[in-house]
PDB file of N, H, CA, C and O in Angstrom:
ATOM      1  N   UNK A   1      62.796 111.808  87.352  1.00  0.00           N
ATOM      2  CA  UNK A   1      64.088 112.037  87.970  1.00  0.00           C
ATOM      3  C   UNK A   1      65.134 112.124  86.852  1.00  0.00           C
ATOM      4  O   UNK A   1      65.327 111.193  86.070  1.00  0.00           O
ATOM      5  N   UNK A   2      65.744 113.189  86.816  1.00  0.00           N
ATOM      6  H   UNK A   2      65.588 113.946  87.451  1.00  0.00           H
ATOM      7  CA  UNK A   2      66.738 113.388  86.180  1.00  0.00           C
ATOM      8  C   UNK A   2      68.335 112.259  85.924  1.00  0.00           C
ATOM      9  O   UNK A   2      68.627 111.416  86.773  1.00  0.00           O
ATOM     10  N   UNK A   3      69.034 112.432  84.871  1.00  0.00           N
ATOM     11  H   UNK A   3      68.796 113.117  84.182  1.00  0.00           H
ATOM     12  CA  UNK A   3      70.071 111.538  85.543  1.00  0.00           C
ATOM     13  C   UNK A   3      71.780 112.862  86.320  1.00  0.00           C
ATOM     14  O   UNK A   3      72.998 112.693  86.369  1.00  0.00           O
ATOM     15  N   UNK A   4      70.938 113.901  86.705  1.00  0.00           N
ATOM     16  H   UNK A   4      69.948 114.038  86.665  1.00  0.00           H
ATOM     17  CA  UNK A   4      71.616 114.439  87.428  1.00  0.00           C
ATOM     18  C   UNK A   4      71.205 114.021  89.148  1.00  0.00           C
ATOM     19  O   UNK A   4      72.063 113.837  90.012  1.00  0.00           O
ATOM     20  N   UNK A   5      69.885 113.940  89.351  1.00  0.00           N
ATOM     21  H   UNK A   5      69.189 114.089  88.649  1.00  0.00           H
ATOM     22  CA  UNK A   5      69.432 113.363  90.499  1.00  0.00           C
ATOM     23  C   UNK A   5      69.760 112.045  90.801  1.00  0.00           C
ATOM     24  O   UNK A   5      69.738 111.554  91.930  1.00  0.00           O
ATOM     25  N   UNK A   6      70.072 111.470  89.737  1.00  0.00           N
ATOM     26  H   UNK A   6      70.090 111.869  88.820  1.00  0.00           H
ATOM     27  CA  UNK A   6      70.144 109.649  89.573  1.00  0.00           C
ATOM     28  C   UNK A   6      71.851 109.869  90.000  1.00  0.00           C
ATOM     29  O   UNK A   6      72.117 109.134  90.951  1.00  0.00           O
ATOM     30  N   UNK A   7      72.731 110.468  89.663  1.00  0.00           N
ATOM     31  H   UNK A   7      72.514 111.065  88.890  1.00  0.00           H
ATOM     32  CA  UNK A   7      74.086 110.816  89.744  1.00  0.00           C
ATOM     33  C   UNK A   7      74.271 110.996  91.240  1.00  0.00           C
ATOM     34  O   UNK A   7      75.095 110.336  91.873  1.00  0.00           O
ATOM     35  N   UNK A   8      73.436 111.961  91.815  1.00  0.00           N
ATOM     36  H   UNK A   8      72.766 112.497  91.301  1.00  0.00           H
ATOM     37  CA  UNK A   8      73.709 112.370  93.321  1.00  0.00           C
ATOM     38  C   UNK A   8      72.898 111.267  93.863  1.00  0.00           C
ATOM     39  O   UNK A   8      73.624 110.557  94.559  1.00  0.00           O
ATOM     40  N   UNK A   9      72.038 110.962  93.835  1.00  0.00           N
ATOM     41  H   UNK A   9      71.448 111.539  93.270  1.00  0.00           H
ATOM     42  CA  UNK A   9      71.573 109.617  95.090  1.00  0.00           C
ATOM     43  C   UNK A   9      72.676 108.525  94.857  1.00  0.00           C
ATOM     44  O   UNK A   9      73.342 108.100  95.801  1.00  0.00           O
ATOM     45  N   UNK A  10      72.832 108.129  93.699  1.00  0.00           N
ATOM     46  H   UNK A  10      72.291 108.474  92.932  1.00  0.00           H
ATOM     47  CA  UNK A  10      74.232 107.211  93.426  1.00  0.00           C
ATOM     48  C   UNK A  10      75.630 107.591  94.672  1.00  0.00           C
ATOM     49  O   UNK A  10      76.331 106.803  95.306  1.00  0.00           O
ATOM     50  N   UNK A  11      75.626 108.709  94.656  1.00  0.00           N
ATOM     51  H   UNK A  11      75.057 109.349  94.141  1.00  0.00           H
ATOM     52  CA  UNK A  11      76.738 108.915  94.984  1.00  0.00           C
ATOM     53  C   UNK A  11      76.391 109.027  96.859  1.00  0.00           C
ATOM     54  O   UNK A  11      76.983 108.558  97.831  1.00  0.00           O
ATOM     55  N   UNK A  12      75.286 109.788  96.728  1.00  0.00           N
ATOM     56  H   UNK A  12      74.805 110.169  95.939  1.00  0.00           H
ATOM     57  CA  UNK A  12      75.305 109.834  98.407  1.00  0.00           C
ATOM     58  C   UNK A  12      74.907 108.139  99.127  1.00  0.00           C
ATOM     59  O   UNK A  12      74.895 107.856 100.324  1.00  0.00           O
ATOM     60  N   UNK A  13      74.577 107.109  97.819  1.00  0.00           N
ATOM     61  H   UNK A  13      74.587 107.339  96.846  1.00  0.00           H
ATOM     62  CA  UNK A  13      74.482 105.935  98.501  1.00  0.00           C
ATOM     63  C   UNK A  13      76.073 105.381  98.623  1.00  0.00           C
ATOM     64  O   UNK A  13      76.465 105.136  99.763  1.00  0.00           O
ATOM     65  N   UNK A  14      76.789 105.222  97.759  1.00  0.00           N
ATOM     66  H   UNK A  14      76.470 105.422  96.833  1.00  0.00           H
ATOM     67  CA  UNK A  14      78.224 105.036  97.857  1.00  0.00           C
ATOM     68  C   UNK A  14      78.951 105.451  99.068  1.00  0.00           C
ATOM     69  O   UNK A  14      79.675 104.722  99.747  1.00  0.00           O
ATOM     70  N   UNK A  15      78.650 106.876  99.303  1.00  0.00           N
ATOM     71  H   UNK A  15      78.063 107.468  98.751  1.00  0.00           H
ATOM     72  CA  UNK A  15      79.041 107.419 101.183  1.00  0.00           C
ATOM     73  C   UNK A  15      78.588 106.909 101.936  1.00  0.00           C
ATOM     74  O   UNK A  15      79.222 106.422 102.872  1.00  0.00           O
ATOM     75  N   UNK A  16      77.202 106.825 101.796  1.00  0.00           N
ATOM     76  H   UNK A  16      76.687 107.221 101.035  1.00  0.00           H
ATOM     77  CA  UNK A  16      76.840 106.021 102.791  1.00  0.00           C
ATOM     78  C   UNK A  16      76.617 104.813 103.272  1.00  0.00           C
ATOM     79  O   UNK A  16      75.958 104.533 104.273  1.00  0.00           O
ATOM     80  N   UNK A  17      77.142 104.134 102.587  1.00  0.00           N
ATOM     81  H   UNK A  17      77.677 104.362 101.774  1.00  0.00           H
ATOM     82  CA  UNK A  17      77.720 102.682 102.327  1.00  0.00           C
ATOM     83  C   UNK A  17      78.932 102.441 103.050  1.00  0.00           C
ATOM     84  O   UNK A  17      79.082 101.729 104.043  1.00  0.00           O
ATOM     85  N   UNK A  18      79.822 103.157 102.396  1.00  0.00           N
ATOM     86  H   UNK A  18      79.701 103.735 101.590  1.00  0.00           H
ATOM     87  CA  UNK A  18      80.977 103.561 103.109  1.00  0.00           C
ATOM     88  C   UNK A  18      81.373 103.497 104.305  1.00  0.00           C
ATOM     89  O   UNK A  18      82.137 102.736 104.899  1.00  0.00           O
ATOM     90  N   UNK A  19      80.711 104.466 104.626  1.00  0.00           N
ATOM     91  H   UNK A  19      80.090 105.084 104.143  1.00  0.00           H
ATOM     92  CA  UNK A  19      80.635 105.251 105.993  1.00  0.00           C
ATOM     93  C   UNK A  19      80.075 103.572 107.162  1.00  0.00           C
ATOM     94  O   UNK A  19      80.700 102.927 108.004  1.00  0.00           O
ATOM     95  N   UNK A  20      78.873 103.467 106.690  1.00  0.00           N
ATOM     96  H   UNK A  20      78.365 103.991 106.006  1.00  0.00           H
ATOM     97  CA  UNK A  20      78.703 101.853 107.374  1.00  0.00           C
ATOM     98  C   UNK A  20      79.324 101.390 107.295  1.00  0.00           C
ATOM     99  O   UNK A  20      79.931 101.344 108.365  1.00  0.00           O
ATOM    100  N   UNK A  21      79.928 100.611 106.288  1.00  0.00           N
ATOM    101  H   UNK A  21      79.435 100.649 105.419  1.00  0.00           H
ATOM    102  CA  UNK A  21      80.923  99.723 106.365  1.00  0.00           C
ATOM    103  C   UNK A  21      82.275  99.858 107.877  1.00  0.00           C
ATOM    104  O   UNK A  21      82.617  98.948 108.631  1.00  0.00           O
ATOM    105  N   UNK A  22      82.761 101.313 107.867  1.00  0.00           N
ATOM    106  H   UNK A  22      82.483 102.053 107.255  1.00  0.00           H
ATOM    107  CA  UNK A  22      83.420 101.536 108.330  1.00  0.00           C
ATOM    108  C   UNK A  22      83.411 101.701 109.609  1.00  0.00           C
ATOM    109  O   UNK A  22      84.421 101.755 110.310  1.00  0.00           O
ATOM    110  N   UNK A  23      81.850 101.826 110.128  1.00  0.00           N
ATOM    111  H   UNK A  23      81.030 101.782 109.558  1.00  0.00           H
ATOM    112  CA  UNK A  23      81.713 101.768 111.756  1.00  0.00           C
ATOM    113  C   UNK A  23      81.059 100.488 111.854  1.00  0.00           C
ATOM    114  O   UNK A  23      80.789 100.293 113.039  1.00  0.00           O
ATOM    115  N   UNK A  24      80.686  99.525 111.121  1.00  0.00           N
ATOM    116  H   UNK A  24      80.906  99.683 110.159  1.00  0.00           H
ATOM    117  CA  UNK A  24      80.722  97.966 111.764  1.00  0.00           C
ATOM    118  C   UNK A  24      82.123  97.181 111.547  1.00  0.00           C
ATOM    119  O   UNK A  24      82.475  96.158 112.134  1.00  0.00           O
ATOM    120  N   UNK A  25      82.796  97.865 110.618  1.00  0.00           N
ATOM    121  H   UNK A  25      82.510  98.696 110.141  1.00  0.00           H
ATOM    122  CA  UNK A  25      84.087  97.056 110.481  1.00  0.00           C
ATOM    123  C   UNK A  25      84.497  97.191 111.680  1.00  0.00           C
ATOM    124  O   UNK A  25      84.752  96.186 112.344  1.00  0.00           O
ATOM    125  N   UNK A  26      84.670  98.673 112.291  1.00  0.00           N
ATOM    126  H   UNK A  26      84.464  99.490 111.753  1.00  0.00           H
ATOM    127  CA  UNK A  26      85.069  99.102 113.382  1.00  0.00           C
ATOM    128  C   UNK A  26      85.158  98.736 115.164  1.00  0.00           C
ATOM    129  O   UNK A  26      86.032  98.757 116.031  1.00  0.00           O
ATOM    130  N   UNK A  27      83.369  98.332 115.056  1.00  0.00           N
ATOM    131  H   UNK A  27      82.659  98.315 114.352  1.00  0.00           H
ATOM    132  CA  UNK A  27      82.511  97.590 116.107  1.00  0.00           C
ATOM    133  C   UNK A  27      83.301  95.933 116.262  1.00  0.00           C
ATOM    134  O   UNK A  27      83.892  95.442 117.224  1.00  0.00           O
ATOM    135  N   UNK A  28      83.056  95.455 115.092  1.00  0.00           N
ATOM    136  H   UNK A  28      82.576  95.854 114.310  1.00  0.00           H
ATOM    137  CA  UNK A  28      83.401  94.039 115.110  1.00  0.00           C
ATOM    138  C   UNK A  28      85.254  94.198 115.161  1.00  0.00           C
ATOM    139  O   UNK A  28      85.752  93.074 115.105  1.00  0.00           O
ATOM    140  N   UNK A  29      85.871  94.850 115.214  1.00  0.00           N
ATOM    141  H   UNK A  29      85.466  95.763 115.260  1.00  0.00           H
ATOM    142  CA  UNK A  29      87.347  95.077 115.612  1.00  0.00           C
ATOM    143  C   UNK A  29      87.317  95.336 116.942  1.00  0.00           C
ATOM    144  O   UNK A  29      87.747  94.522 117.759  1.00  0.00           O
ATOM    145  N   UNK A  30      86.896  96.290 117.219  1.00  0.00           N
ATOM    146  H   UNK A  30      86.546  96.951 116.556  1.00  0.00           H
ATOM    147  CA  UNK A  30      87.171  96.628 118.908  1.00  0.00           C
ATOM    148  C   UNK A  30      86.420  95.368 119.764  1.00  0.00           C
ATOM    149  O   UNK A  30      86.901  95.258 120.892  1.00  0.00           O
ATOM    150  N   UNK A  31      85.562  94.594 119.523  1.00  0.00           N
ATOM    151  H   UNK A  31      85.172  94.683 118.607  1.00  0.00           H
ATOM    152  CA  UNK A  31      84.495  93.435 120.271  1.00  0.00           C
ATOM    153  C   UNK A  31      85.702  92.074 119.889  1.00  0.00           C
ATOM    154  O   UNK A  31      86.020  91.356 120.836  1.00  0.00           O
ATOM    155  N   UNK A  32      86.119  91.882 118.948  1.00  0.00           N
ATOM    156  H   UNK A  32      85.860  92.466 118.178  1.00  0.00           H
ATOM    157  CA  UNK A  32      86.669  90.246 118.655  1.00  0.00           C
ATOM    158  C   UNK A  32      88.535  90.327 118.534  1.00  0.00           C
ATOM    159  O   UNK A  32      89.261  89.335 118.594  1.00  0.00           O
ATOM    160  N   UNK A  33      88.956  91.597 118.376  1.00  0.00           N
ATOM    161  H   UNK A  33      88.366  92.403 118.327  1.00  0.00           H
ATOM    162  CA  UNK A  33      90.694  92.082 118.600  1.00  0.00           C
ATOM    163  C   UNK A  33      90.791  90.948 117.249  1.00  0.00           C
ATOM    164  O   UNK A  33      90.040  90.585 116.344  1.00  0.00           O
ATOM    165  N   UNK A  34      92.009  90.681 117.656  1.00  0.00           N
ATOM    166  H   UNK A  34      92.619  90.976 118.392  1.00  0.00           H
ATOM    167  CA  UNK A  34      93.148  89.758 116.965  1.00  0.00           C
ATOM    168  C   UNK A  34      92.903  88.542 116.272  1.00  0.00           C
ATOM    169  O   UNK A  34      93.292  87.902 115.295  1.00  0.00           O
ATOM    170  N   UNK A  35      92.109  88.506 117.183  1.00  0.00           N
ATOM    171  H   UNK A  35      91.793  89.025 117.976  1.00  0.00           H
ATOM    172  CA  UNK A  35      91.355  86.510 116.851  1.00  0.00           C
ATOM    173  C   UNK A  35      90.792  86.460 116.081  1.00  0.00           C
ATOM    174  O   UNK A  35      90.577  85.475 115.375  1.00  0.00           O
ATOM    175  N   UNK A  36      90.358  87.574 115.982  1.00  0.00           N
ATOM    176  H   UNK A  36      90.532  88.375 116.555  1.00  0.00           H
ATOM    177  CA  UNK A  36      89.377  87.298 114.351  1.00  0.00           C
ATOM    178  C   UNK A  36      89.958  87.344 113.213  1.00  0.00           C
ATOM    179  O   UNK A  36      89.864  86.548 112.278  1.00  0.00           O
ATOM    180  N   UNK A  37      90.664  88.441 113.314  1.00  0.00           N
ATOM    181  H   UNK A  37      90.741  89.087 114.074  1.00  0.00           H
ATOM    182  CA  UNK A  37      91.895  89.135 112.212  1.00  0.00           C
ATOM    183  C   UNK A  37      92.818  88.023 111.895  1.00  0.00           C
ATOM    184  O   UNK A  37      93.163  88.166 110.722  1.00  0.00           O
ATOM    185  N   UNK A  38      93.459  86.812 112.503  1.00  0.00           N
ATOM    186  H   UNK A  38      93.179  86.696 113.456  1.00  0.00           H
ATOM    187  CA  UNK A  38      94.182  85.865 112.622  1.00  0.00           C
ATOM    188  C   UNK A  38      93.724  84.711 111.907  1.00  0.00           C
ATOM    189  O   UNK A  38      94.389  84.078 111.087  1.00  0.00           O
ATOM    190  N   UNK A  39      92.403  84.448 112.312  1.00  0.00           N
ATOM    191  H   UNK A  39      91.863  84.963 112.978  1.00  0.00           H
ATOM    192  CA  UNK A  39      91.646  83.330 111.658  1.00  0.00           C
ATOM    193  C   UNK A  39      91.692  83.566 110.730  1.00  0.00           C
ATOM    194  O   UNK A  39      92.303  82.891 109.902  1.00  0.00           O
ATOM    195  N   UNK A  40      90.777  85.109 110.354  1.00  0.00           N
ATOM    196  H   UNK A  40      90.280  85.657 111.027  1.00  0.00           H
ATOM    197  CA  UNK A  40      90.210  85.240 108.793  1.00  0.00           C
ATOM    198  C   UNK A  40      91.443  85.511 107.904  1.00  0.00           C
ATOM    199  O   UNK A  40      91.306  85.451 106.682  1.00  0.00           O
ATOM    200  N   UNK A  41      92.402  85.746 108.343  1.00  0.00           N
ATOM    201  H   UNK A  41      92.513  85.795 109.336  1.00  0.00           H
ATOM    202  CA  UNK A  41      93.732  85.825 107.283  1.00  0.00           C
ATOM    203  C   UNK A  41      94.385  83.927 106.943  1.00  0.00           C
ATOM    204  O   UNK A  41      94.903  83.489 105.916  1.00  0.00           O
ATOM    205  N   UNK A  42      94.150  83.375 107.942  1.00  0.00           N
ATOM    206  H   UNK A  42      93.729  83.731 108.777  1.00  0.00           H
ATOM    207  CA  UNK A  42      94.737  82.268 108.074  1.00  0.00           C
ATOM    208  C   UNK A  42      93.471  81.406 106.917  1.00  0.00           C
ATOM    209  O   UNK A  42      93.811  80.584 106.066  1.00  0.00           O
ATOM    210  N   UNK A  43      92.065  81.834 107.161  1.00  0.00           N
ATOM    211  H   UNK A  43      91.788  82.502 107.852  1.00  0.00           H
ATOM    212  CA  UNK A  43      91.544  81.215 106.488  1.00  0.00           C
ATOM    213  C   UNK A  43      91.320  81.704 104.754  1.00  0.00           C
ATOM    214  O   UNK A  43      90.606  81.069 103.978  1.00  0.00           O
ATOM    215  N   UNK A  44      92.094  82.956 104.383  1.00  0.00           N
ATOM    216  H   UNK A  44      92.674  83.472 105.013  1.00  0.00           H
ATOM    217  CA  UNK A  44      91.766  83.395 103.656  1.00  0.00           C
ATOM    218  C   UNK A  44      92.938  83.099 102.562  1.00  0.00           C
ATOM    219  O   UNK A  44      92.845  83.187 101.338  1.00  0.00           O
ATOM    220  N   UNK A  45      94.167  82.692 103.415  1.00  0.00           N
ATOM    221  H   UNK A  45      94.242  82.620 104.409  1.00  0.00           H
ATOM    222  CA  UNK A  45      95.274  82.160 103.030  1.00  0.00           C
ATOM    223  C   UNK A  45      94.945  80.487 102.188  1.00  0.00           C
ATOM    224  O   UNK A  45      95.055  80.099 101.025  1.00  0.00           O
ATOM    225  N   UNK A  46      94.563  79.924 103.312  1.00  0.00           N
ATOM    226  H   UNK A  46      94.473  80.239 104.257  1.00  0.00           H
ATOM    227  CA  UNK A  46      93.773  78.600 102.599  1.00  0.00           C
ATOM    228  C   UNK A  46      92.599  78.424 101.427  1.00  0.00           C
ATOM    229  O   UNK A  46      92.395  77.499 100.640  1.00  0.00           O
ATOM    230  N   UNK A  47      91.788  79.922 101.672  1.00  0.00           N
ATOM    231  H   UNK A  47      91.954  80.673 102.311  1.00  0.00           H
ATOM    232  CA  UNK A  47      91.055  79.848 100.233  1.00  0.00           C
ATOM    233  C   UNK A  47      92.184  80.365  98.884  1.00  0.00           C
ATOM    234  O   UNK A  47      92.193  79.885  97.751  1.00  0.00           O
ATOM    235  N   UNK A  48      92.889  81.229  99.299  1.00  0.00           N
ATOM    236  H   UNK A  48      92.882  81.619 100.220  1.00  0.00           H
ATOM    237  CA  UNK A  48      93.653  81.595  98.017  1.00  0.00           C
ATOM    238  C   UNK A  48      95.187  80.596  97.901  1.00  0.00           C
ATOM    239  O   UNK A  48      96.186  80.856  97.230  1.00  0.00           O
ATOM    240  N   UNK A  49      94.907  79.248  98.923  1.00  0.00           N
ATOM    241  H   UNK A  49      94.096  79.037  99.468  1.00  0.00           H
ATOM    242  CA  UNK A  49      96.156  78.418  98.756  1.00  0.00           C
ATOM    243  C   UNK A  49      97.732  78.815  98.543  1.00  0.00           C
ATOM    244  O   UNK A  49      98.683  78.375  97.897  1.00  0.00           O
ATOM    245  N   UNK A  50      97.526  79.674  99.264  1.00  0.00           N
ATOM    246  H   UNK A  50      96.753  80.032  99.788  1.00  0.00           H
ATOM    247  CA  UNK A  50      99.217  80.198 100.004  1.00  0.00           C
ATOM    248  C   UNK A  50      99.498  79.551 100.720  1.00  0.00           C
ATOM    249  O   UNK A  50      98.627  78.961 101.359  1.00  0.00           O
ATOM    250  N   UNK A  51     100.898  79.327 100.982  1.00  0.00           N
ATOM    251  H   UNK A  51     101.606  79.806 100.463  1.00  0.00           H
ATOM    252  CA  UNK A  51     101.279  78.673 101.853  1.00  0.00           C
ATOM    253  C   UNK A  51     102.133  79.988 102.693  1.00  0.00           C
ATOM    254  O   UNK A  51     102.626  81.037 102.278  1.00  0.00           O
ATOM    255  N   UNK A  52     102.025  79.301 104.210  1.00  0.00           N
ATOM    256  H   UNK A  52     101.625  78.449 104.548  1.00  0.00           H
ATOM    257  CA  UNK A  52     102.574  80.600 105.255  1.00  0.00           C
ATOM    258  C   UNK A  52     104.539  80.333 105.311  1.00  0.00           C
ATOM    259  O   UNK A  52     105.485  79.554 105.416  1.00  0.00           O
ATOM    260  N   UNK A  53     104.183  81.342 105.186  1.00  0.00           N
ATOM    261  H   UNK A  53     103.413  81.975 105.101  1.00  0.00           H
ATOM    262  CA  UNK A  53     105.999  82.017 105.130  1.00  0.00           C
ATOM    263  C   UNK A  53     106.863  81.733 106.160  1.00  0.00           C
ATOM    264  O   UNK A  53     106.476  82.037 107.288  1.00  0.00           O
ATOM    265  N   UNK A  54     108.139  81.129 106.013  1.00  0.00           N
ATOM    266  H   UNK A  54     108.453  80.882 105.096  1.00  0.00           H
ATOM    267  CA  UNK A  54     109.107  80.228 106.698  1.00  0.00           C
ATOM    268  C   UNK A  54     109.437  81.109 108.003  1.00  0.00           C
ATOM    269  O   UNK A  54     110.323  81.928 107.762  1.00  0.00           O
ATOM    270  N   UNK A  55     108.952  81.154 109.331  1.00  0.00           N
ATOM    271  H   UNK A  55     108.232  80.488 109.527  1.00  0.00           H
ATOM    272  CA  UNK A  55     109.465  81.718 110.325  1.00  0.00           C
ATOM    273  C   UNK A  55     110.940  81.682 110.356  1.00  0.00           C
ATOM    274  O   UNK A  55     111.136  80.867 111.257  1.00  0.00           O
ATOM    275  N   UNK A  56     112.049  82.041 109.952  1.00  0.00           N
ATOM    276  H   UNK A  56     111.890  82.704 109.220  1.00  0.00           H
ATOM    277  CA  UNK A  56     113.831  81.801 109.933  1.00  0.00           C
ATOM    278  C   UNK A  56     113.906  82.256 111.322  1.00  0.00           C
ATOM    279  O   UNK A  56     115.044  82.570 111.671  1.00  0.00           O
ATOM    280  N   UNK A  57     113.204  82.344 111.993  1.00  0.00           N
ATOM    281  H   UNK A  57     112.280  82.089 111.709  1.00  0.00           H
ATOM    282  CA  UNK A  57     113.631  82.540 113.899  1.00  0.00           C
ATOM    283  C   UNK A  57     113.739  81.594 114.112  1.00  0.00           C
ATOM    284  O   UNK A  57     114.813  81.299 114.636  1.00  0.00           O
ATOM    285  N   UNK A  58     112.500  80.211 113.809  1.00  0.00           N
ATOM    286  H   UNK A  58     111.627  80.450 113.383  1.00  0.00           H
ATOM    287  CA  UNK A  58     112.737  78.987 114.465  1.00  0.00           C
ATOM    288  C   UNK A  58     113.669  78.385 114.047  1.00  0.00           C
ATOM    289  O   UNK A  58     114.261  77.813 114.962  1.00  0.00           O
ATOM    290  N   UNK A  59     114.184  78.199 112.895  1.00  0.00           N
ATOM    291  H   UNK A  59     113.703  78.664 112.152  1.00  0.00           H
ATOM    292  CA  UNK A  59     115.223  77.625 112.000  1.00  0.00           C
ATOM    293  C   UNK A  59     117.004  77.964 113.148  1.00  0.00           C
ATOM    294  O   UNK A  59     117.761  77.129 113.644  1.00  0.00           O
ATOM    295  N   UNK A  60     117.054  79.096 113.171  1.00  0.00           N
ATOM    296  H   UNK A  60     116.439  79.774 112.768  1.00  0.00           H
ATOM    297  CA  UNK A  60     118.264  79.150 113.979  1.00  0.00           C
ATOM    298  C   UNK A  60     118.262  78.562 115.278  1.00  0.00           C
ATOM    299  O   UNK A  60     119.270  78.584 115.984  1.00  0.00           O
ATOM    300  N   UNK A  61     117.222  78.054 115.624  1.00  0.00           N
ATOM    301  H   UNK A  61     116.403  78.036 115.051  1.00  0.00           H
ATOM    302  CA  UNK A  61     117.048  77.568 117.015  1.00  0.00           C
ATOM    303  C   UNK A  61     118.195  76.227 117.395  1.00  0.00           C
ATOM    304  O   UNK A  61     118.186  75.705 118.510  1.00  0.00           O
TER     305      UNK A  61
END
């Protein structure tokens, strides 16, 4: 095998990698909405130790 052949399977695995990624990302979005998206930011916040940003709505309350 050439590394012109080695170049194109490389690459058509990268698409097609891709391309998966993008219809289970997809699946698991339309099946779990918000809740998931919420957690995993909230928990992703706590791995990278951010702290969440001052709501100033409640503050004028």
């Amino acid at each position: 095998m050439g590394w012109r052949e080695q170049n194109r399977l490389f690459t058509f695995g990268i698409i097609i990698g891709a391309a998966g990624g993008l219809i289970i990302g997809s699946i698991i979005a339309a099946q779990y909405g918000d809740k998931v998206v919420g957690s995993s930011r909230s928990l992703l916040a706590r791995i990278l130790r951010q702290r969440p940003q001052v709501r100033f709505e409640f503050l004028l309350q």
